[in-house]
Chimera marker file (.cmm) of the C-alpha trace (Angstrom):
<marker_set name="trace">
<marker id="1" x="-28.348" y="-10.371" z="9.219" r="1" g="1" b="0" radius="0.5"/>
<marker id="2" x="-28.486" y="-12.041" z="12.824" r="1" g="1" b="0" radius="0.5"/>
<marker id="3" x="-27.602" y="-10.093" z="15.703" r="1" g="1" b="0" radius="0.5"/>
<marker id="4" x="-25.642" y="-10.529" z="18.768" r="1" g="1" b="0" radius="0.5"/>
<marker id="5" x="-28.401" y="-11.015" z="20.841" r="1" g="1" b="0" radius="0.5"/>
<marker id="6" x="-29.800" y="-14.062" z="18.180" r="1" g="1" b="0" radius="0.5"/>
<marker id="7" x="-26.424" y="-15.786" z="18.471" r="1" g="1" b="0" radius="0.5"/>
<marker id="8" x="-25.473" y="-15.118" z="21.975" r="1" g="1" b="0" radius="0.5"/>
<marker id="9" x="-28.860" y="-15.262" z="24.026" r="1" g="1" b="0" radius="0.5"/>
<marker id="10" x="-26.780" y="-14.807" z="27.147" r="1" g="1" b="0" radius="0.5"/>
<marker id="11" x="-25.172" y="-11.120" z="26.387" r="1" g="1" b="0" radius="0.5"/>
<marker id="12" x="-22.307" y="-12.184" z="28.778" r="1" g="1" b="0" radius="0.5"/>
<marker id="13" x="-20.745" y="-15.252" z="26.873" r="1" g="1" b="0" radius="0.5"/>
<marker id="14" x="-20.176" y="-12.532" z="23.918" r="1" g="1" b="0" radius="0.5"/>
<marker id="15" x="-18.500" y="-9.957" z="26.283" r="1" g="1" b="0" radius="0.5"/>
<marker id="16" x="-16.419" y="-13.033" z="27.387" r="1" g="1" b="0" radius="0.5"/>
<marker id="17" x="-15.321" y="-14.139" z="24.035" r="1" g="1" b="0" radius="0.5"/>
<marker id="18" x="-14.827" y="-10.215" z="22.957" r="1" g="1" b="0" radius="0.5"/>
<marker id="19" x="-12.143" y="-10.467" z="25.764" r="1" g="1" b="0" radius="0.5"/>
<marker id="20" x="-11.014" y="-13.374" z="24.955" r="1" g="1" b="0" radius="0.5"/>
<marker id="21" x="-10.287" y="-12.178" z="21.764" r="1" g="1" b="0" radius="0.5"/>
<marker id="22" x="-8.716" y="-9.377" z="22.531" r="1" g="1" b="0" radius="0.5"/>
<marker id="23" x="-5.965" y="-10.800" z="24.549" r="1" g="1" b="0" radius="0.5"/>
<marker id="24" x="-5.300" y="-13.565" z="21.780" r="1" g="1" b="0" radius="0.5"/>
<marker id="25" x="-5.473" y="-11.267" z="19.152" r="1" g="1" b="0" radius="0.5"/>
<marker id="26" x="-1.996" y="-12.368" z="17.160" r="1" g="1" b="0" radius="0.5"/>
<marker id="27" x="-1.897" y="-10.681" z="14.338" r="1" g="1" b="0" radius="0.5"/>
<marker id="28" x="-2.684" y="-6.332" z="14.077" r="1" g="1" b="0" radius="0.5"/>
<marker id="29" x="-5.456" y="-7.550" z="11.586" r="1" g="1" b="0" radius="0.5"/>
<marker id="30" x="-7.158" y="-9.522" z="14.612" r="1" g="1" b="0" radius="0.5"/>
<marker id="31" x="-6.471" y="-6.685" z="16.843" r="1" g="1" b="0" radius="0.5"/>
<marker id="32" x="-8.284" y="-4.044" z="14.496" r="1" g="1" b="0" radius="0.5"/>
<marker id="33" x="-11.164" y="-7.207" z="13.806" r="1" g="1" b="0" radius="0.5"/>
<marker id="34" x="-11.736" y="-6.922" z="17.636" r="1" g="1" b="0" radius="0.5"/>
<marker id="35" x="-11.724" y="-3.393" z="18.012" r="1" g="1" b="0" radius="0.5"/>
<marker id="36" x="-14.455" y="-2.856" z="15.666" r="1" g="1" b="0" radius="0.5"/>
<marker id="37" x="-16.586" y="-5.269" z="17.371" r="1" g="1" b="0" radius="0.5"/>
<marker id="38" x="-16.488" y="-3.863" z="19.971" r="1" g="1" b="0" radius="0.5"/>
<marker id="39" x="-16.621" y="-0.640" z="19.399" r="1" g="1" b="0" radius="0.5"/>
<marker id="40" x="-19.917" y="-1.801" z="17.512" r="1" g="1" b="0" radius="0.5"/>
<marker id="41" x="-21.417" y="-3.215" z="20.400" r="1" g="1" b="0" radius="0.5"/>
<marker id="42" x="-20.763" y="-0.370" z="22.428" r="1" g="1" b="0" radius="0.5"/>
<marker id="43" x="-22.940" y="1.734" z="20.286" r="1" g="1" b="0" radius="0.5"/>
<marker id="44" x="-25.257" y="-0.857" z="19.264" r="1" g="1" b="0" radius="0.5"/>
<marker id="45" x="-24.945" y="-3.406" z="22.196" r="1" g="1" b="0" radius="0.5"/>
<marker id="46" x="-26.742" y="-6.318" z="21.986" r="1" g="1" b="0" radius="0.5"/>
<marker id="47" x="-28.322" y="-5.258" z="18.548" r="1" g="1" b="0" radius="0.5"/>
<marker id="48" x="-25.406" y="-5.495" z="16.859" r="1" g="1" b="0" radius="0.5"/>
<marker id="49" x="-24.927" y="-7.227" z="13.676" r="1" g="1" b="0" radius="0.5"/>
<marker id="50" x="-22.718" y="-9.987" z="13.591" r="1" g="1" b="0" radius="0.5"/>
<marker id="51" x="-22.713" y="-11.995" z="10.580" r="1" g="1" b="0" radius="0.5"/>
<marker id="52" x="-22.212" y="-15.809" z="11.123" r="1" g="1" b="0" radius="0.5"/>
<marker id="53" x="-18.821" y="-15.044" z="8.963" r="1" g="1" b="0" radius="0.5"/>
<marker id="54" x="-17.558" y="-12.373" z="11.868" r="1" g="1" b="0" radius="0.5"/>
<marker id="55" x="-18.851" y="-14.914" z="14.653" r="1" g="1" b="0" radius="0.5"/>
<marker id="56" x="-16.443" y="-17.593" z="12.929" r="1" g="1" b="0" radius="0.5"/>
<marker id="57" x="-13.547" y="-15.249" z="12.955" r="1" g="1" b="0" radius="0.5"/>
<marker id="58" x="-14.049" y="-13.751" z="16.425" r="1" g="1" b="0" radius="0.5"/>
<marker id="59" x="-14.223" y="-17.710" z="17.926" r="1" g="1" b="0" radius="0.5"/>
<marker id="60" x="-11.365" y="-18.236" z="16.168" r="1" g="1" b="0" radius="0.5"/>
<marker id="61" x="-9.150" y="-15.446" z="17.414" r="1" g="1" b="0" radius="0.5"/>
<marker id="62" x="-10.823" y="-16.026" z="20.942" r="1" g="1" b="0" radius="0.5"/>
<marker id="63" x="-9.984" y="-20.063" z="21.084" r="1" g="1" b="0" radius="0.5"/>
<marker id="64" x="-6.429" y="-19.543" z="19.526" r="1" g="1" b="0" radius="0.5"/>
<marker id="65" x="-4.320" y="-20.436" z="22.317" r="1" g="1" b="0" radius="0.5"/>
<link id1="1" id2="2" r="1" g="1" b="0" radius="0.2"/>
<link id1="2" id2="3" r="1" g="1" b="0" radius="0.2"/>
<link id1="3" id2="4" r="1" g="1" b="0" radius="0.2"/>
<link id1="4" id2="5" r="1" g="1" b="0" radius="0.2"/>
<link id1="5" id2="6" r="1" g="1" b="0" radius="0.2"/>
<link id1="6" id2="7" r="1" g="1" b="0" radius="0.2"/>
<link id1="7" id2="8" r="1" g="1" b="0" radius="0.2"/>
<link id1="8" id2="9" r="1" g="1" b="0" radius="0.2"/>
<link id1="9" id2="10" r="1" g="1" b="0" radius="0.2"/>
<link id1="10" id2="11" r="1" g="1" b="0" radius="0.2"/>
<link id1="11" id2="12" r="1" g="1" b="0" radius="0.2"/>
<link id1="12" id2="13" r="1" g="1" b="0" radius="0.2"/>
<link id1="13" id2="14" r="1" g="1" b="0" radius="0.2"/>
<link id1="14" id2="15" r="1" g="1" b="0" radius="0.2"/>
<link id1="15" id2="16" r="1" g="1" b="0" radius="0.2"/>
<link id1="16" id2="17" r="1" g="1" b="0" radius="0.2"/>
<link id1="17" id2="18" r="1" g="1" b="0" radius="0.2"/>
<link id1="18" id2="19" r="1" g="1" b="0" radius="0.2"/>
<link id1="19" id2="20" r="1" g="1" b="0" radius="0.2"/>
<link id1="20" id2="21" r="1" g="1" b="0" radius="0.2"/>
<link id1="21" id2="22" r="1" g="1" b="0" radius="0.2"/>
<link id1="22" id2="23" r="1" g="1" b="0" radius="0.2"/>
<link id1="23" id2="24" r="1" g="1" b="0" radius="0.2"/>
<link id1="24" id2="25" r="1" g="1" b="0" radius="0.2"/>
<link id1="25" id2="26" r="1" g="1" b="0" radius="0.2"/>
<link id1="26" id2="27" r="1" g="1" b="0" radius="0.2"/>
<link id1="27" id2="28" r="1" g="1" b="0" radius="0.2"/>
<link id1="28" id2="29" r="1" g="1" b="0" radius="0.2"/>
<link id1="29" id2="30" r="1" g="1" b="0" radius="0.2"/>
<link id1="30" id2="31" r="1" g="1" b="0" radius="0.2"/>
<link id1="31" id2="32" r="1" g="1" b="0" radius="0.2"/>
<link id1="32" id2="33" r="1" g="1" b="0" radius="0.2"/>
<link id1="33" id2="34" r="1" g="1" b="0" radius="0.2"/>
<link id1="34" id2="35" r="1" g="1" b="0" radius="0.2"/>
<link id1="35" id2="36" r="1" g="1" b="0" radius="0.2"/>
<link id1="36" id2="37" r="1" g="1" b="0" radius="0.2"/>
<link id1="37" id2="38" r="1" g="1" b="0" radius="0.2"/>
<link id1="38" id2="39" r="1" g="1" b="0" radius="0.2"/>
<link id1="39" id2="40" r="1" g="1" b="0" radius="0.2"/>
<link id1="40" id2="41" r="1" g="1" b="0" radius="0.2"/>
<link id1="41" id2="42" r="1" g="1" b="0" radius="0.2"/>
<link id1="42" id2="43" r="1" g="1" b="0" radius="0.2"/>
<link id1="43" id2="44" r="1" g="1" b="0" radius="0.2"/>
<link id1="44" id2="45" r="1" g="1" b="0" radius="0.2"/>
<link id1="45" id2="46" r="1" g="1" b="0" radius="0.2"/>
<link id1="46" id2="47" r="1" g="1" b="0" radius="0.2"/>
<link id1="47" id2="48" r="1" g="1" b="0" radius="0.2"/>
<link id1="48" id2="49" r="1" g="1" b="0" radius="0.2"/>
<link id1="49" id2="50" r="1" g="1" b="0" radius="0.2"/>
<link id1="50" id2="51" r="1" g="1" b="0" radius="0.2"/>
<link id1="51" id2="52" r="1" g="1" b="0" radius="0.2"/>
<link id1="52" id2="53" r="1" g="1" b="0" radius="0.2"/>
<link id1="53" id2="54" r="1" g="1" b="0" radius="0.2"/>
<link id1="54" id2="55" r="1" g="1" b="0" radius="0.2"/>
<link id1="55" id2="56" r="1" g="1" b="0" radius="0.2"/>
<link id1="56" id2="57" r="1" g="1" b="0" radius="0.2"/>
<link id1="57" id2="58" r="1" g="1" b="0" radius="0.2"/>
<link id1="58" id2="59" r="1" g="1" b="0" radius="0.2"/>
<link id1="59" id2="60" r="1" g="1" b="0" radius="0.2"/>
<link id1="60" id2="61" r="1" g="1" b="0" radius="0.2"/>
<link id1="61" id2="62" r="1" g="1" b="0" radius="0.2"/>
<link id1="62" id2="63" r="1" g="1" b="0" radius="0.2"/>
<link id1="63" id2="64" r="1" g="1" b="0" radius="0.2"/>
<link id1="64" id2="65" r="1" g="1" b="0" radius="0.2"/>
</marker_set>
């Protein structure tokens, strides 16, 4: 499974888009879909996993406007 640091070479444009999606998180599933990312790259940082099915979501929730 890819990590962060495969999909976002620049670690900043994934703490962006975490932010992002946390204020435009709509529903409480988004909300709780955020959290644990983040709380996963807080332990892990940019080592993370992040499947290319929870990169979809998180764009998603981060680009809803």
């Amino acid at each position: 499974m890819p990590q962060v640091s495969d999909q976002y070479p620049e670690i900043t444009e994934f703490e962006s888009l975490l932010e992002d999606a946390r204020m435009n998180a709509a529903t409480d599933w988004d909300e709780q879909f955020v959290a644990d990312l983040q709380a996963k790259f807080s332990q892990y940082g940019d080592r993370a996993f992040l499947s290319d099915s929870q990169r979809a979501q998180l764009e998603r929730i981060a680009n809803d406007e």
